[in-house]
Backbone as CSV, one residue per row, in Angstrom:
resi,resn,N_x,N_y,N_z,CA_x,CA_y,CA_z,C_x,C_y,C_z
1,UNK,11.387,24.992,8.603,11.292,24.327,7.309,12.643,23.765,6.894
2,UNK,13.834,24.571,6.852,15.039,24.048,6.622,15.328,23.080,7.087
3,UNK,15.522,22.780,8.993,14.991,21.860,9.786,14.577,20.454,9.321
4,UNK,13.904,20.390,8.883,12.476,19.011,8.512,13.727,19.005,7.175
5,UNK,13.677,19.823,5.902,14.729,19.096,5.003,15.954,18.343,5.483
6,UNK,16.801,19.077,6.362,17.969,18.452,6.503,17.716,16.775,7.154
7,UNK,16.946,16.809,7.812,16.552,15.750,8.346,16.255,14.646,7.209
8,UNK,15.532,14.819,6.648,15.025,14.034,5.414,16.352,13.749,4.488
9,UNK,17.221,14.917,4.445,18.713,14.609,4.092,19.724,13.722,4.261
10,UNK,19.713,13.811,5.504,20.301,13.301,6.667,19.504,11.565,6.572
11,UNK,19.061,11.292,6.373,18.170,10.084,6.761,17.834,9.520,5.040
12,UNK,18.311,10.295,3.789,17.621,9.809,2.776,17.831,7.994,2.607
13,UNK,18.873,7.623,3.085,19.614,5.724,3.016,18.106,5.423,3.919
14,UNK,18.016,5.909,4.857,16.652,4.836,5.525,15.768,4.866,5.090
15,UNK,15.448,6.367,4.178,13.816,6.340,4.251,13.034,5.875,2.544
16,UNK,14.647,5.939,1.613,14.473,5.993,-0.013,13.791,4.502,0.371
17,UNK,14.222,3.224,0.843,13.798,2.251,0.547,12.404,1.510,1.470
18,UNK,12.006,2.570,2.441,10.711,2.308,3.007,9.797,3.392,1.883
19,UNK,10.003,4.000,1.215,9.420,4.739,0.200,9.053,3.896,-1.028
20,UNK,10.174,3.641,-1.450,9.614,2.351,-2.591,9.470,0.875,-2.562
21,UNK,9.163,0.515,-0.931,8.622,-0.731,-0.194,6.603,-0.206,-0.633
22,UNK,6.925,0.904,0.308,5.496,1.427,-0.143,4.906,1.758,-1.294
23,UNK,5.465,2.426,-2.100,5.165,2.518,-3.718,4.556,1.003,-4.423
24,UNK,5.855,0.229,-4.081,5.479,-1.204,-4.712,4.426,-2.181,-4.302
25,UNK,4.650,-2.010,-2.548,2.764,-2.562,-2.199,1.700,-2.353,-2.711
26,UNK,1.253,-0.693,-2.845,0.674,-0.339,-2.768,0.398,0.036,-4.443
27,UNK,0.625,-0.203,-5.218,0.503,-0.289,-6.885,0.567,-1.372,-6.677
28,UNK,0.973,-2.949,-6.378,0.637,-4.334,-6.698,-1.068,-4.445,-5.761
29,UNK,-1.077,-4.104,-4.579,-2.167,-4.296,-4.460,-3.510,-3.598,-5.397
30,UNK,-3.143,-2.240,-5.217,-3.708,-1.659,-6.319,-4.608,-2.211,-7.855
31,UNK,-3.624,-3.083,-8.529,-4.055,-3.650,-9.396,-4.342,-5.346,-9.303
32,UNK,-3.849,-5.550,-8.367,-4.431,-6.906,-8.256,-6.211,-6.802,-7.517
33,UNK,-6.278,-5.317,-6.539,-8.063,-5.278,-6.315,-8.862,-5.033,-7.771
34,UNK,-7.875,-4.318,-8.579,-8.764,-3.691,-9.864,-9.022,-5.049,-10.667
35,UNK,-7.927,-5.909,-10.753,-8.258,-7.038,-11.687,-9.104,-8.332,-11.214
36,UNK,-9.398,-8.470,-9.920,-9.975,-9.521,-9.287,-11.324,-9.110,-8.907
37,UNK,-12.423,-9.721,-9.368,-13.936,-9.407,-8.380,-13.995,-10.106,-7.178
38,UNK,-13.204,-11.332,-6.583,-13.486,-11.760,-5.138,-12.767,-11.458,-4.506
39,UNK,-13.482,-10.929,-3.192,-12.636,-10.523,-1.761,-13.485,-11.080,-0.741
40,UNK,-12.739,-11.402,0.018,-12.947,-12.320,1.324,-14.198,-11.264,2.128
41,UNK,-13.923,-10.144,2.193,-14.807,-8.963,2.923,-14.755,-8.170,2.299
42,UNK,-16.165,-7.773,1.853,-16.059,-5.859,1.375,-16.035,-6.290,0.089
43,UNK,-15.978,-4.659,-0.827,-15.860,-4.905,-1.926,-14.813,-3.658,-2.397
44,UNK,-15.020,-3.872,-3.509,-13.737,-3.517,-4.669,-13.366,-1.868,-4.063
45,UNK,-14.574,-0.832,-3.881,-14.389,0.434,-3.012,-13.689,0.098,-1.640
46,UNK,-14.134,-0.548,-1.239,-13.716,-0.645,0.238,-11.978,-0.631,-0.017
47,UNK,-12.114,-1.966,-0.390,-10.397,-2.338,-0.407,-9.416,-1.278,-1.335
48,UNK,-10.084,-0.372,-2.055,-9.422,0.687,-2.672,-8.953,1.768,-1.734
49,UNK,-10.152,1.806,-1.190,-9.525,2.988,-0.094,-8.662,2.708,1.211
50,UNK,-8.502,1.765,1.448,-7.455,0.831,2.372,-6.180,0.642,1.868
51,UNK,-6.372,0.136,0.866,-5.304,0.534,0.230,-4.472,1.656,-0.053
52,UNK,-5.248,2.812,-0.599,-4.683,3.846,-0.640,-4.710,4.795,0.683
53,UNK,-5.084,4.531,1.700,-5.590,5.396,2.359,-4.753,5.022,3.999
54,UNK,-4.459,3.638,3.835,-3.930,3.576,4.909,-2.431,3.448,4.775
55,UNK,-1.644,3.011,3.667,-0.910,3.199,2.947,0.177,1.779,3.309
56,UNK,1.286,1.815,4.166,1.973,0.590,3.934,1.223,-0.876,4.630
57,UNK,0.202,-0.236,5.893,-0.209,-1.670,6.611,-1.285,-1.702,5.281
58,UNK,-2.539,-0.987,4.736,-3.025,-1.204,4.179,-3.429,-2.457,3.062
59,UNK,-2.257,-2.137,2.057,-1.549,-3.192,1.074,-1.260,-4.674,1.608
60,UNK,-0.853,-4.471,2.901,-0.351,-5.734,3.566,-1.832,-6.371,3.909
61,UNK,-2.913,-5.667,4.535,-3.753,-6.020,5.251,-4.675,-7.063,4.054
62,UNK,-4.372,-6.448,3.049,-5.255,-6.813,2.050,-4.833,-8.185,1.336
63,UNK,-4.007,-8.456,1.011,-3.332,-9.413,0.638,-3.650,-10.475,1.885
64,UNK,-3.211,-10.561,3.283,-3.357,-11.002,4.138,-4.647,-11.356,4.163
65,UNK,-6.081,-10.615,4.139,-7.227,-10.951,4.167,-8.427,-10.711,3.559
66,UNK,-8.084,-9.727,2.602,-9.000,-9.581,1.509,-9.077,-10.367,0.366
67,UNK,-7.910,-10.735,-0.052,-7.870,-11.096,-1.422,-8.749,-12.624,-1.401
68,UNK,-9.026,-12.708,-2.296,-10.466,-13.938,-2.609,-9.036,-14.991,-3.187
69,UNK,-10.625,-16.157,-3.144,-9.562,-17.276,-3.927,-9.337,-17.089,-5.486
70,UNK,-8.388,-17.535,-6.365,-7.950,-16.971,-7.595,-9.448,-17.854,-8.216
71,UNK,-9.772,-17.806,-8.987,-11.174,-18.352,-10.374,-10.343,-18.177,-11.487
């Protein structure tokens, strides 16, 4: 256990900003599925749990090919 901390210590410069790369995808996608009813595939569940579930490709994936045209 000590182990795995120091590491995470040791490494906090690389990993703080792939942490809130992910935070920020993944809350913009977040609310841009909640505020939009069109998606290219699937619906509003689907892309929720992709989002949250797959976590940094997720967000990306969605934007990339879910998101509908704006109305």
């Amino acid at each position: 256990m000590n182990n795995n901390w120091q590491f995470f210590m040791d490494n906090l410069a690389l990993l703080l900003p792939l942490i809130l790369l992910e935070l920020v995808l993944t809350i913009t996608a977040l609310i841009h599925v909640l505020k939009h009813p069109h998606y290219r595939f699937g619906n509003r569940v689907l892309w929720i749990f992709i989002v949250v579930i797959i976590q940094i490709i997720g967000p990306v994936v969605y934007f990339a090919f879910g998101r509908g045209d704006e109305q």
